[in-house]
N, CA, C and O atoms as CSV, one atom per row, in Angstrom:
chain,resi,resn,atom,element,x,y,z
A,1,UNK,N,N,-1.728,-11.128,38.839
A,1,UNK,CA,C,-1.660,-9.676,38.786
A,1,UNK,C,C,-0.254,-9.259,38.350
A,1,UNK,O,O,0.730,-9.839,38.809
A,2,UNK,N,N,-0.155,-8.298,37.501
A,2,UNK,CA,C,1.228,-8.111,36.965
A,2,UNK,C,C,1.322,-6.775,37.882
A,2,UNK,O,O,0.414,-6.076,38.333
A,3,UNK,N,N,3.040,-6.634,38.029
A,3,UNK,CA,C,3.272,-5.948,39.374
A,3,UNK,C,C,3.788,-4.165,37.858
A,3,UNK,O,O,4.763,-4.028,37.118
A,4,UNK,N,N,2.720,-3.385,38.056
A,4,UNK,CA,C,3.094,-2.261,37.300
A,4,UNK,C,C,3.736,-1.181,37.876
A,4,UNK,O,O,3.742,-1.610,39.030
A,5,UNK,N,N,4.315,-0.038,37.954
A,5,UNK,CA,C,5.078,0.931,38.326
A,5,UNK,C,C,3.961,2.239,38.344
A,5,UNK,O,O,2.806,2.016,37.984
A,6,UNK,N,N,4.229,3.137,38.630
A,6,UNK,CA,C,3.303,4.083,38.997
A,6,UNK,C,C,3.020,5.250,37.443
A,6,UNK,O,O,2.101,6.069,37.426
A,7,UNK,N,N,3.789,5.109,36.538
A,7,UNK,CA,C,3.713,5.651,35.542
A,7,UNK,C,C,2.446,4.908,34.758
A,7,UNK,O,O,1.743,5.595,34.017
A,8,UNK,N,N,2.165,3.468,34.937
A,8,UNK,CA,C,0.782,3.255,33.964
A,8,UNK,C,C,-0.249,3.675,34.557
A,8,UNK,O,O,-0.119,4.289,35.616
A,9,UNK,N,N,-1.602,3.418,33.964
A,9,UNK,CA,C,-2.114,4.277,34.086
A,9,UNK,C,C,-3.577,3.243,33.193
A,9,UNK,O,O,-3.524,2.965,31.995
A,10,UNK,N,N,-4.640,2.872,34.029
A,10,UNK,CA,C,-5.841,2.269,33.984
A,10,UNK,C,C,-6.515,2.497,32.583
A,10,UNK,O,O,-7.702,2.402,32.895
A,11,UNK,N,N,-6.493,2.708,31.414
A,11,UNK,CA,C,-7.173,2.657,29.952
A,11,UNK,C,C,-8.593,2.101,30.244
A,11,UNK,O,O,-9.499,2.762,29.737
A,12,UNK,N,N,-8.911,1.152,30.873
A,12,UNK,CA,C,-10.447,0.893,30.372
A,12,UNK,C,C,-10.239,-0.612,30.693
A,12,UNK,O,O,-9.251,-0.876,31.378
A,13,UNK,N,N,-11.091,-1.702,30.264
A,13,UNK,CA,C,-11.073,-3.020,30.047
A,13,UNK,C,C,-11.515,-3.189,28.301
A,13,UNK,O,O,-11.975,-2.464,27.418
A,14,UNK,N,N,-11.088,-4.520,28.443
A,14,UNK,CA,C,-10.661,-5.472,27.425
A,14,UNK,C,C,-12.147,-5.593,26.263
A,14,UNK,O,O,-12.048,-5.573,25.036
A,15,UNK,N,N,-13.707,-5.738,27.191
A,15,UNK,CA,C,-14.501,-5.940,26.686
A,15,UNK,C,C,-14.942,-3.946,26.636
A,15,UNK,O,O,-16.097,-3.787,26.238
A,16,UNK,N,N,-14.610,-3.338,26.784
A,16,UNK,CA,C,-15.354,-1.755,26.264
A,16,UNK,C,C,-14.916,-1.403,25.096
A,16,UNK,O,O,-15.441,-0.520,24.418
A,17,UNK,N,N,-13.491,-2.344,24.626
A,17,UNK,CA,C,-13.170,-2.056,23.119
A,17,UNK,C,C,-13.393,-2.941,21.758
A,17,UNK,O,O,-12.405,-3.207,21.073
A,18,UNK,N,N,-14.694,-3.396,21.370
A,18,UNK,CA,C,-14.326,-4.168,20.543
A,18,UNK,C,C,-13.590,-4.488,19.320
A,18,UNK,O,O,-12.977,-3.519,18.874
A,19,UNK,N,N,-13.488,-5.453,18.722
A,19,UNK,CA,C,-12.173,-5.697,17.669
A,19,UNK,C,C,-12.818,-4.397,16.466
A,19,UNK,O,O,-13.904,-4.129,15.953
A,20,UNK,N,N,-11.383,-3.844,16.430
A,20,UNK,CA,C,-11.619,-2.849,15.331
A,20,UNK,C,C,-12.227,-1.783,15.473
A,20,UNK,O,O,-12.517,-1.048,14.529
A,21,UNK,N,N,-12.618,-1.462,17.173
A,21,UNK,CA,C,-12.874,-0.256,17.411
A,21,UNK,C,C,-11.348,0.717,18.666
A,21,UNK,O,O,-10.322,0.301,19.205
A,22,UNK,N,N,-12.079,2.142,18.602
A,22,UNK,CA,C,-11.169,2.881,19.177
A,22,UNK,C,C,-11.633,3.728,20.705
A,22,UNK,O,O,-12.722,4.300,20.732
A,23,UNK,N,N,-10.801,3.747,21.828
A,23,UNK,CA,C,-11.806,3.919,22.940
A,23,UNK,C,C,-10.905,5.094,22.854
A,23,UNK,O,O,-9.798,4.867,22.367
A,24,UNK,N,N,-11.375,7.291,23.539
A,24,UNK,CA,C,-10.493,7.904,23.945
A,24,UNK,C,C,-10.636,8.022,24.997
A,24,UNK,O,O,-11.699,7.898,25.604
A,25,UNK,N,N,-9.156,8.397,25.609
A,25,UNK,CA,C,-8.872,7.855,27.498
A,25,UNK,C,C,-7.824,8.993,27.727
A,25,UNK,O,O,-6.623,9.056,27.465
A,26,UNK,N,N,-8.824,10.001,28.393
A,26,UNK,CA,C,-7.792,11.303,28.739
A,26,UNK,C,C,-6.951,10.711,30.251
A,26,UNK,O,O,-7.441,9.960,31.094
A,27,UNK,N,N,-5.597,11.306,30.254
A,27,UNK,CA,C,-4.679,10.967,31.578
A,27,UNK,C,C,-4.429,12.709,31.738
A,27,UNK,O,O,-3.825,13.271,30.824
A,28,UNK,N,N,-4.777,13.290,32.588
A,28,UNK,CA,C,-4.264,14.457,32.668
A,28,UNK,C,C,-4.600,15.505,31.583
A,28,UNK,O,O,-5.775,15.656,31.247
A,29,UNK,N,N,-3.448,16.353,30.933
A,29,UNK,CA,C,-3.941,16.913,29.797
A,29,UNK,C,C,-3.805,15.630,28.414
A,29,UNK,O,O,-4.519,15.742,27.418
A,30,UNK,N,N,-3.308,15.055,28.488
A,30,UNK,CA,C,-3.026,13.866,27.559
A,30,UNK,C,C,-4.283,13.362,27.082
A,30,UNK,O,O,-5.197,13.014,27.829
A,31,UNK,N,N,-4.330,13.317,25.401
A,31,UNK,CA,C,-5.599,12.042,25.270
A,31,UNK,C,C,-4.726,11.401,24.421
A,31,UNK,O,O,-3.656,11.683,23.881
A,32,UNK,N,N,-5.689,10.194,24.459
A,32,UNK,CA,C,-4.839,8.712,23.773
A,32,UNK,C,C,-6.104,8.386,23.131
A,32,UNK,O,O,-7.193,8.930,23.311
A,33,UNK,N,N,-5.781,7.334,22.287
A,33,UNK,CA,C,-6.727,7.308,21.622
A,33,UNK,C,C,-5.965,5.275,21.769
A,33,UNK,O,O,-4.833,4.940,21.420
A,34,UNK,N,N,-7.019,4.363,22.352
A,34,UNK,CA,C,-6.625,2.680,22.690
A,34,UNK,C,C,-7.402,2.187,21.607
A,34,UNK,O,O,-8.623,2.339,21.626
A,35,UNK,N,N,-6.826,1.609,20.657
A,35,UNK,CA,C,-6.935,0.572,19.673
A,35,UNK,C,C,-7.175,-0.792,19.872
A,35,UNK,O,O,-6.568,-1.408,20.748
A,36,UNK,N,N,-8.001,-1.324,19.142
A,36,UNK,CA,C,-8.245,-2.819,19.254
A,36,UNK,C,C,-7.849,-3.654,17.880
A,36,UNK,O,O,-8.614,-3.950,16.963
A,37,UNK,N,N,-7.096,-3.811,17.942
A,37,UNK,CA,C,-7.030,-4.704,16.894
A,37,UNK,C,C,-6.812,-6.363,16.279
A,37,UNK,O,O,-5.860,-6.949,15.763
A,38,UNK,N,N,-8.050,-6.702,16.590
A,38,UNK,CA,C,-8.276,-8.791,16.635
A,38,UNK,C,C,-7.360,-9.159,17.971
A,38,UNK,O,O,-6.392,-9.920,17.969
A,39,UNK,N,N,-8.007,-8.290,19.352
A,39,UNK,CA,C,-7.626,-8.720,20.546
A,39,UNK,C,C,-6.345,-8.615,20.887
A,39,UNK,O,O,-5.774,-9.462,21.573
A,40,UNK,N,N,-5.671,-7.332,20.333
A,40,UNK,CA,C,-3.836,-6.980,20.535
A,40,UNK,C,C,-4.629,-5.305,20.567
A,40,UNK,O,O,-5.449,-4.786,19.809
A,41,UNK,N,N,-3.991,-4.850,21.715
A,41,UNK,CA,C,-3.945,-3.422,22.205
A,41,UNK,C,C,-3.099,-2.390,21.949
A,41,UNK,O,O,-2.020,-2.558,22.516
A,42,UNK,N,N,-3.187,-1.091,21.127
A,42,UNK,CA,C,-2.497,-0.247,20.959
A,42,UNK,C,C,-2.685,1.258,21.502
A,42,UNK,O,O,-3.814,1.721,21.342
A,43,UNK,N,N,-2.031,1.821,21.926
A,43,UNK,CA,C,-2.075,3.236,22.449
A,43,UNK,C,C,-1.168,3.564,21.955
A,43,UNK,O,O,-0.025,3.109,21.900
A,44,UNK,N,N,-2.284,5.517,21.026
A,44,UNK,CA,C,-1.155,6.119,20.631
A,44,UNK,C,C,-2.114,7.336,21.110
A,44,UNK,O,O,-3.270,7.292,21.530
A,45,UNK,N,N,-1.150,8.562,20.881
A,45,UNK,CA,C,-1.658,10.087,21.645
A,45,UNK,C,C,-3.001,10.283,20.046
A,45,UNK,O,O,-3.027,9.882,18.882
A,46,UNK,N,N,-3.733,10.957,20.768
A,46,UNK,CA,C,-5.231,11.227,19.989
A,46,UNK,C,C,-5.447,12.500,19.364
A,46,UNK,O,O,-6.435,13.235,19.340
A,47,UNK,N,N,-4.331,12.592,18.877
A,47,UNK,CA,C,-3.745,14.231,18.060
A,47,UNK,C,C,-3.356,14.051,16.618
A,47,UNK,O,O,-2.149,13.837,16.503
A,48,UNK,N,N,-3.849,14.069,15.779
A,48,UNK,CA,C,-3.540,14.566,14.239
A,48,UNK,C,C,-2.620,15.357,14.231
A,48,UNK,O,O,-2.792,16.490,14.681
A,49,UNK,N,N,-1.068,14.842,13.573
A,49,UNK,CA,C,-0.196,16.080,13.226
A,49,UNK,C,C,-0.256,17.006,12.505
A,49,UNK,O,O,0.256,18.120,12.610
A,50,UNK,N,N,-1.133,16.414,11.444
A,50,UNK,CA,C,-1.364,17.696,10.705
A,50,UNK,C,C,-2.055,18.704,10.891
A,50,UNK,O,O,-1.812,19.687,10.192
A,51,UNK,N,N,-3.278,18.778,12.029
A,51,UNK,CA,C,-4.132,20.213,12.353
A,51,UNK,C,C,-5.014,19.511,13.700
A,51,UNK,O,O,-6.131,19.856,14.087
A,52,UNK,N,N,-4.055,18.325,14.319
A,52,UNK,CA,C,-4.847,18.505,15.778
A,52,UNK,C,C,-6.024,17.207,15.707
A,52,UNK,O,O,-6.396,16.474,16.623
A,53,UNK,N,N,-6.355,17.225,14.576
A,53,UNK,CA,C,-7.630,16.234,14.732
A,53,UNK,C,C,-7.771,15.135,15.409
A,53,UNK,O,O,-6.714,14.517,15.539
A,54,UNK,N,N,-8.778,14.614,15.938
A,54,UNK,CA,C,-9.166,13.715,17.045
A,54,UNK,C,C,-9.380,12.034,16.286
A,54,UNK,O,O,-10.267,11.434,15.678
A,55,UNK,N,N,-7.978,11.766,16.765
A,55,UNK,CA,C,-7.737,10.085,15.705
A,55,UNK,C,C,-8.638,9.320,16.190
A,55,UNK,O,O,-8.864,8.464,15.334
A,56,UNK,N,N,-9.411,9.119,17.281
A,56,UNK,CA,C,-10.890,8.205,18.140
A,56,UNK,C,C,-12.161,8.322,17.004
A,56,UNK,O,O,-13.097,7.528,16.909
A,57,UNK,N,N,-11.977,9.288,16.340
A,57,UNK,CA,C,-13.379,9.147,15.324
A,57,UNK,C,C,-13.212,9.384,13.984
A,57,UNK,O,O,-14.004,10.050,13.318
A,58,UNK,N,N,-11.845,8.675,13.398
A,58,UNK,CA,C,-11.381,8.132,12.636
A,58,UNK,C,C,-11.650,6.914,12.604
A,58,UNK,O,O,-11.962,6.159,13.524
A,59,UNK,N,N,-11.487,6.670,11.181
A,59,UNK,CA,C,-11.615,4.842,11.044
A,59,UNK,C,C,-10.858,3.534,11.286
A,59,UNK,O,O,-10.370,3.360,10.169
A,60,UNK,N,N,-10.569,2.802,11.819
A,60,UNK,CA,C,-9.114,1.954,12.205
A,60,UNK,C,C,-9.480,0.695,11.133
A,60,UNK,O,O,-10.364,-0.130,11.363
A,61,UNK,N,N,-8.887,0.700,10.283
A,61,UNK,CA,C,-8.409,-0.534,9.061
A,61,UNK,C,C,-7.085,-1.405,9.078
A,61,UNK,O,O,-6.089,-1.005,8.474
A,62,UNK,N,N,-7.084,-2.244,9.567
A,62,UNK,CA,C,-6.475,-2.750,9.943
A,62,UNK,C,C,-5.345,-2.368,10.797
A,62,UNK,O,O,-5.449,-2.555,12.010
A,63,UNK,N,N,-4.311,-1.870,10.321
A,63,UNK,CA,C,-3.030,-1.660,11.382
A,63,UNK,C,C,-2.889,0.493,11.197
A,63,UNK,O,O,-1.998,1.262,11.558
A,64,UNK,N,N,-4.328,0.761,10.436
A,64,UNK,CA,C,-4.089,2.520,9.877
A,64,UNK,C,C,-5.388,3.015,10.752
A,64,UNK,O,O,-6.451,2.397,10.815
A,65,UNK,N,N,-5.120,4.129,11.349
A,65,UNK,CA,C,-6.364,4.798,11.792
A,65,UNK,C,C,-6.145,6.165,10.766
A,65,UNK,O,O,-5.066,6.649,10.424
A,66,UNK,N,N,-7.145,6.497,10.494
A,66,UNK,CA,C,-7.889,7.681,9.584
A,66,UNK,C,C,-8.316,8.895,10.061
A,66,UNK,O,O,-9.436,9.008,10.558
A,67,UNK,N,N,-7.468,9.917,9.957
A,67,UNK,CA,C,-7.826,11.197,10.826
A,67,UNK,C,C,-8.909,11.901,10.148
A,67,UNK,O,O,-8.915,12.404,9.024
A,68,UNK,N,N,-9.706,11.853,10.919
A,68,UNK,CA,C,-11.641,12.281,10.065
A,68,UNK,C,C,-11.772,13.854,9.070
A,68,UNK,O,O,-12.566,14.187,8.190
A,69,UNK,N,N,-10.387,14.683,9.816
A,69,UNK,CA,C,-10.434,15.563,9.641
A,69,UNK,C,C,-9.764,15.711,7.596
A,69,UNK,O,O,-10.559,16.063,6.725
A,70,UNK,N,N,-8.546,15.429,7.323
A,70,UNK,CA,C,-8.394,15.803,6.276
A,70,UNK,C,C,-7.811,14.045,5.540
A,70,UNK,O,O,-7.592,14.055,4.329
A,71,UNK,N,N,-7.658,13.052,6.091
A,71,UNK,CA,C,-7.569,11.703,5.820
A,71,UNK,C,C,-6.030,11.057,5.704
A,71,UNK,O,O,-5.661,10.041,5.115
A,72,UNK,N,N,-5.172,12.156,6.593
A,72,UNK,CA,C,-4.449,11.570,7.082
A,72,UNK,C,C,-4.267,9.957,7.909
A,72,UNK,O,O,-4.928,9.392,8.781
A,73,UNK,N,N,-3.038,9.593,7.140
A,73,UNK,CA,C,-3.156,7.840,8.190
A,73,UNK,C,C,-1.855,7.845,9.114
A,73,UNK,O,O,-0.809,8.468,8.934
A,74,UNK,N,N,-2.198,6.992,10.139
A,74,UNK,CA,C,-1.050,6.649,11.132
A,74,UNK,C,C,-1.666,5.391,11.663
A,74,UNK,O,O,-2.800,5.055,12.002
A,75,UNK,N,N,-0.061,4.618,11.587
A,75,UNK,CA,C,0.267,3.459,11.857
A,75,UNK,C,C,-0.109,3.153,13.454
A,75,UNK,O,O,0.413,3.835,14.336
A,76,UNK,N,N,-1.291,1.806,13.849
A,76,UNK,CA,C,-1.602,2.564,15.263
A,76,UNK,C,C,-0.380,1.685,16.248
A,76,UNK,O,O,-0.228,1.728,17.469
A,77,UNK,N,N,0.237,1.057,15.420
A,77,UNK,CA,C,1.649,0.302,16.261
A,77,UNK,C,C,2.997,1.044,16.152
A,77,UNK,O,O,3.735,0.800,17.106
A,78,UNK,N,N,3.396,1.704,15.431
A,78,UNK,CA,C,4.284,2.378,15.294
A,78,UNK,C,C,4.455,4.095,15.714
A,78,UNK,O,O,5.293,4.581,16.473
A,79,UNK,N,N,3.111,4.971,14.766
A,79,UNK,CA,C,2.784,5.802,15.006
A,79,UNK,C,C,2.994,6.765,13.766
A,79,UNK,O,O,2.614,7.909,13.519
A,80,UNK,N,N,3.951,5.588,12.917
A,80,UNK,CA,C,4.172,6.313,11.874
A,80,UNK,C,C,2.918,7.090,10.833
A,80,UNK,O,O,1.892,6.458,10.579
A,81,UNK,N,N,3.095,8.267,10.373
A,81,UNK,CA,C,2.392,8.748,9.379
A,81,UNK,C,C,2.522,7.969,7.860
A,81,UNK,O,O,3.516,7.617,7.223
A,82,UNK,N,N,1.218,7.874,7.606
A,82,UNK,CA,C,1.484,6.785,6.444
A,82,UNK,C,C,1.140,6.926,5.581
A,82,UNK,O,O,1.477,6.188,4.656
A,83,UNK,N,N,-0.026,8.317,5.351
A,83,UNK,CA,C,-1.061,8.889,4.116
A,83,UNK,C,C,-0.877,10.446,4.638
A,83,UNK,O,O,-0.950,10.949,5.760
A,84,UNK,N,N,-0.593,11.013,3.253
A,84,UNK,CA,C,-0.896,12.691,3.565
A,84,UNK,C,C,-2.171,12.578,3.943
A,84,UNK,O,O,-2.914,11.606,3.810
A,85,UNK,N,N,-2.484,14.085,4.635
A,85,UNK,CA,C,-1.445,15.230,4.454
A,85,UNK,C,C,-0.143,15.169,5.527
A,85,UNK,O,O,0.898,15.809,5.386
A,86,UNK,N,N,-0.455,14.239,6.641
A,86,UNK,CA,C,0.462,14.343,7.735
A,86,UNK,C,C,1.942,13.772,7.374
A,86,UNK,O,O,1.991,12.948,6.461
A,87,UNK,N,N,3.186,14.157,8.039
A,87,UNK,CA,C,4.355,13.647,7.792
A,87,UNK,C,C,4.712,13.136,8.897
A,87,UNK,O,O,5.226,12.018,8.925
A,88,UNK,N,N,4.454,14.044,10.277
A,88,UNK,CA,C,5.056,13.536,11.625
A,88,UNK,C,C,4.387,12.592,12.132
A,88,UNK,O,O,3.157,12.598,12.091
A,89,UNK,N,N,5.147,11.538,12.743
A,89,UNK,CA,C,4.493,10.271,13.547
A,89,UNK,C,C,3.813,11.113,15.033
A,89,UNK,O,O,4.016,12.113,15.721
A,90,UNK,N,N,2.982,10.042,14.950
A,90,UNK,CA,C,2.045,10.617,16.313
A,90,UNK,C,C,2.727,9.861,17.490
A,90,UNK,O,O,3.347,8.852,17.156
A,91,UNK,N,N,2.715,10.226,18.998
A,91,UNK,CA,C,3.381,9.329,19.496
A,91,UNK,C,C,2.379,8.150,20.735
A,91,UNK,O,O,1.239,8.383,21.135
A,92,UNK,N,N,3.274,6.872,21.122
A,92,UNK,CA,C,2.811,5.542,20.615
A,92,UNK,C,C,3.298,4.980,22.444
A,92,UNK,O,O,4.471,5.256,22.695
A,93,UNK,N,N,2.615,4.354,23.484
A,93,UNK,CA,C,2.406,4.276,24.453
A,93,UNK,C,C,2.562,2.771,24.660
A,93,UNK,O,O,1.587,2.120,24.286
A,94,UNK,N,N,3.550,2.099,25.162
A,94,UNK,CA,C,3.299,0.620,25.635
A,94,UNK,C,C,2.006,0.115,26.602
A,94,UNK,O,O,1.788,0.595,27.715
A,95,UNK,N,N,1.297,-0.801,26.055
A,95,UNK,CA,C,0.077,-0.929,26.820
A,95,UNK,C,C,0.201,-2.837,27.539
A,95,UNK,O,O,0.698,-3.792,26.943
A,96,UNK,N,N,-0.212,-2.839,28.446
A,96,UNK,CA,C,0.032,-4.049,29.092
A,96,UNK,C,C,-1.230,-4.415,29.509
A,96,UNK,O,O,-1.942,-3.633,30.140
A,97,UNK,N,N,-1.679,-5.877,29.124
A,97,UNK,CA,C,-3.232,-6.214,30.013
A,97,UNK,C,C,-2.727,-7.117,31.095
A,97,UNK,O,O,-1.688,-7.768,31.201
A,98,UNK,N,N,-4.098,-6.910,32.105
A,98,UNK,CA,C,-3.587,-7.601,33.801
A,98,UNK,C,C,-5.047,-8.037,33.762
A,98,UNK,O,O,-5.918,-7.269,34.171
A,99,UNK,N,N,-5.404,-9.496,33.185
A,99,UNK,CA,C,-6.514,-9.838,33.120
A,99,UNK,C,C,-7.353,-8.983,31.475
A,99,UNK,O,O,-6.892,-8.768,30.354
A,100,UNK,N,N,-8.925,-8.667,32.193
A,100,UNK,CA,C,-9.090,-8.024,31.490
A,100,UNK,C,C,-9.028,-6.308,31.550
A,100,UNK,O,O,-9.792,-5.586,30.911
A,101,UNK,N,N,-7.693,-5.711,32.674
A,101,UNK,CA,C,-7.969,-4.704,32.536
A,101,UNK,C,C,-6.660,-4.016,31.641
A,101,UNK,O,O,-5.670,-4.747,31.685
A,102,UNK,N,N,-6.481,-2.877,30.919
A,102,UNK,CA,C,-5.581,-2.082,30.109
A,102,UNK,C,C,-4.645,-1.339,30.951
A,102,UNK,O,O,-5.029,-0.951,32.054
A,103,UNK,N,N,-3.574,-1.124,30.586
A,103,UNK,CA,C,-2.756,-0.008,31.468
A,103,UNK,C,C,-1.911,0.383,30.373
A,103,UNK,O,O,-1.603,-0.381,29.458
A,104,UNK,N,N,-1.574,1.462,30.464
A,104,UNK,CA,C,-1.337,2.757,29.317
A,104,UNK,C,C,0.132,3.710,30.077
A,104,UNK,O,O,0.065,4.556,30.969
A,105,UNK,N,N,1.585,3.119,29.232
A,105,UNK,CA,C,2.861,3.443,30.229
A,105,UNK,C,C,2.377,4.925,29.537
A,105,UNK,O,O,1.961,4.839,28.382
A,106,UNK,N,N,2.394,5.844,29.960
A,106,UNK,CA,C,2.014,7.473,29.984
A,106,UNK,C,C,3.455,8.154,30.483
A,106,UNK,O,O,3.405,9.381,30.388
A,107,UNK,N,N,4.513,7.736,30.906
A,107,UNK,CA,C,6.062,8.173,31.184
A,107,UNK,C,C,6.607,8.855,29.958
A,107,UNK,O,O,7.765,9.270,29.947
């Protein structure tokens, strides 16, 4: 068991995301949007900079998720914006697994 601090915050398990899909995991007012990518975990906030759109039902291609809304890309490890129309990076959550469960630093 890895000893976590009170700022993470339970995401889901390991098998509800499969490779190359995207799970969304509200904390409060916060949504995130947890990435799978070939069994390495990413959390980033589930907000399109450019008009809000919901990055979970976007497409995730390899290391780019696809904002459904106007086809903006962001980097789901970095957060960087990577395809207009968006410029601002979305922001990007250290995620830690304890077995098979997710935890999402939300600080």
């Amino acid at each position: 068991m890895v000893a976590l601090g009170t700022d993470w915050t339970l995401a889901g398990h390991t098998g509800e995301i499969p490779v190359g899909q995207v799970k969304q995991v509200t904390v409060g007012d916060l949504r995130l949007a947890v990435c799978n990518l070939d069994g390495s975990f990413f959390a980033i906030e589930d907000v399109c900079t450019h008009d809000n759109g919901p990055l979970n039902q976007g497409c995730l291609e390899g290391e780019e998720i696809e904002c459904p809304r106007h086809g903006a890309l962001f980097n789901v490890r970095t957060g960087v914006a990577t395809g207009m129309p968006a410029v601002m990076p979305v922001r990007t959550f250290a995620v830690q697994l304890d077995g098979d469960a997710i935890y999402v630093h939300v600080a």
